[in-house]
C-alpha positions, 0 to 999 in steps of 0.5 A: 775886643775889649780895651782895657788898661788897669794901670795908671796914675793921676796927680793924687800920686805921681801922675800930671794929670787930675783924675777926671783928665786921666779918664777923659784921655783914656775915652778918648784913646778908646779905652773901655775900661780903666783902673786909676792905681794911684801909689798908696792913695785912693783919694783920686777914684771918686773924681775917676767914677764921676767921670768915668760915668760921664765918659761911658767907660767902666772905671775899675777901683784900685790902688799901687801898693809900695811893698818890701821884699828881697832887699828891693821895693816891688809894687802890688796893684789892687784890683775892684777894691772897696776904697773905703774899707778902713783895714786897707785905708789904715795900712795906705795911711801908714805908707803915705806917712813913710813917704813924707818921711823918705822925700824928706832924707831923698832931699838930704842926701842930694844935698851931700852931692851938691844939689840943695832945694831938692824937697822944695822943688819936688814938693812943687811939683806934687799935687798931693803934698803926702806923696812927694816921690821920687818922679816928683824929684826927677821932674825937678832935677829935669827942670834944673838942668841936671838931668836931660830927661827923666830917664836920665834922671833916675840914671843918674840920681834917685836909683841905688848907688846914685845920690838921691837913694835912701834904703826906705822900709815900705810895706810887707807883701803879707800886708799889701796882699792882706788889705787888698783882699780884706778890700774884696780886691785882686792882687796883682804884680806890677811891673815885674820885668822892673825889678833887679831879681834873678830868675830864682828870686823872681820865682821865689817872689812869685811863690809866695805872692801866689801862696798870700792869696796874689791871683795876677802878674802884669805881662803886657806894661808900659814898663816892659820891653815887648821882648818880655811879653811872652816871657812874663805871659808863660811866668803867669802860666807857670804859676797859675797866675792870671794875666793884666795889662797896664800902660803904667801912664803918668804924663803925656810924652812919658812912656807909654800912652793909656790904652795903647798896648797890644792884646794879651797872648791867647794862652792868658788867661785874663785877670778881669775874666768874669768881672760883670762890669765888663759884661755891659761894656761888650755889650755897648761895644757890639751894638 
């Protein structure tokens, strides 16, 4: 069996690691094919295909898409994209302007609870000055004493309800769905065991990604208990969705490492069925 792992980000987003790293990490634990999906950003994947050739692994081209719905912000990956198809490089330009906006009144309102220097903190700890986000804030209230981890930072600060958490408008499903197949790509949820949804909303969700052209749901994720495996594969089945599998990775000793998930239920049906790419790398990995 093949190891695949199709989520994962570098320091181009909200990951410690650059990109040539992330890779070489993912070689090492055994990964035959790896997809950087950085957050509203793909400046990351030449450095990952340069590497990637080097290490010997397949590197699959994608990206996470930050999109609205149902009054709650859901991930979209994008999966074989073409980076540089300039309808889905026009809709990221978009977001990453939002984002420099968001870090800015994430920073104010932290501020009206008595925590000052926010943005500046976090700005340090973003490699890529566009994507200052809400990891790069918790990692600065980590390293300021107000928060023990970053679970509880985001318990504490940065979540709905809590100082550090702005209402932001991101993109619509429609477009996520529109650039990523616009881009040749496929679109799959990320992380749905994640989201405050109820069983209704999750299956309207569902429905109307499914009815924008979405192809795959995430059922094996770092972000999911392994509890919810089984209810997230028979979602995929239910909806004629195929199914991925992604650490979600961000830094060493955060969560879940590259690679490091078990296989997919035999009832899935894979998202990367088919792909060529994989085909040479079953071959290596038999001889």
């Amino acid at each position: 069996m093949l190891n695949i792992d199709l989520h994962c980000h570098s320091n181009v987003s909200d990951g410690v690691l650059p990109p040539a790293d992330v890779v070489a990490r993912a070689a090492a634990n055994g990964v035959h094919a790896l997809a950087l999906t950085d957050h509203d950003d793909v400046s990351g994947l030449a450095a990952a295909q340069l590497a990637a050739g080097e290490a010997g692994l397949a590197l699959i081209p994608g990206v996470e898409i930050s999109v609205s719905w149902g009054g709650q912000t859901v991930h979209i990956v994008g999966l074989r994209i073409d980076p540089l198809n300039p309808e889905l490089a026009a809709g990221l330009h978009g977001i990453r302007l939002g984002r420099i906006e968001r870090a800015h009144r994430m920073s104010e309102d932290l501020a009206r609870s008595g925590i000052s220097g926010a943005y500046e903190g976090a700005h340090g700890y973003a490699a890529n000055k566009q994507m200052v986000g809400r990891t790069h804030f918790a990692r600065w209230l980590v390293a300021q004493g107000h928060a023990p981890d970053m679970r509880s930072a985001f318990r504490r600060y940065l979540t709905r309800g809590n100082p550090g958490y702005v209402d932001h408008e991101w993109a619509s499903l429609e477009n996520a769905v529109r650039w990523i197949r616009a881009s040749g790509g496929t679109a799959v949820v990320a992380h749905p065991g994640r989201y405050a949804f109820n069983a209704r909303e999750l299956h309207l969700l569902l429905d109307a990604f499914r009815a924008l052209g979405g192809e795959g749901i995430e059922v094996i994720t770092g972000s999911h208990h392994p509890s919810e495996y089984g209810k997230f594969a028979d979602l995929a089945r239910a909806f004629g969705l195929k199914a991925s599998r992604g650490a979600d990775f961000h830094a060493p000793g955060e969560g879940v490492d590259i690679g490091r998930l078990p296989a997919l239920p035999h009832y899935c049906k894979p998202v990367w069925q088919g792909w060529p790419e994989l085909e040479l790398q079953y071959s290596v990995s038999m001889t």
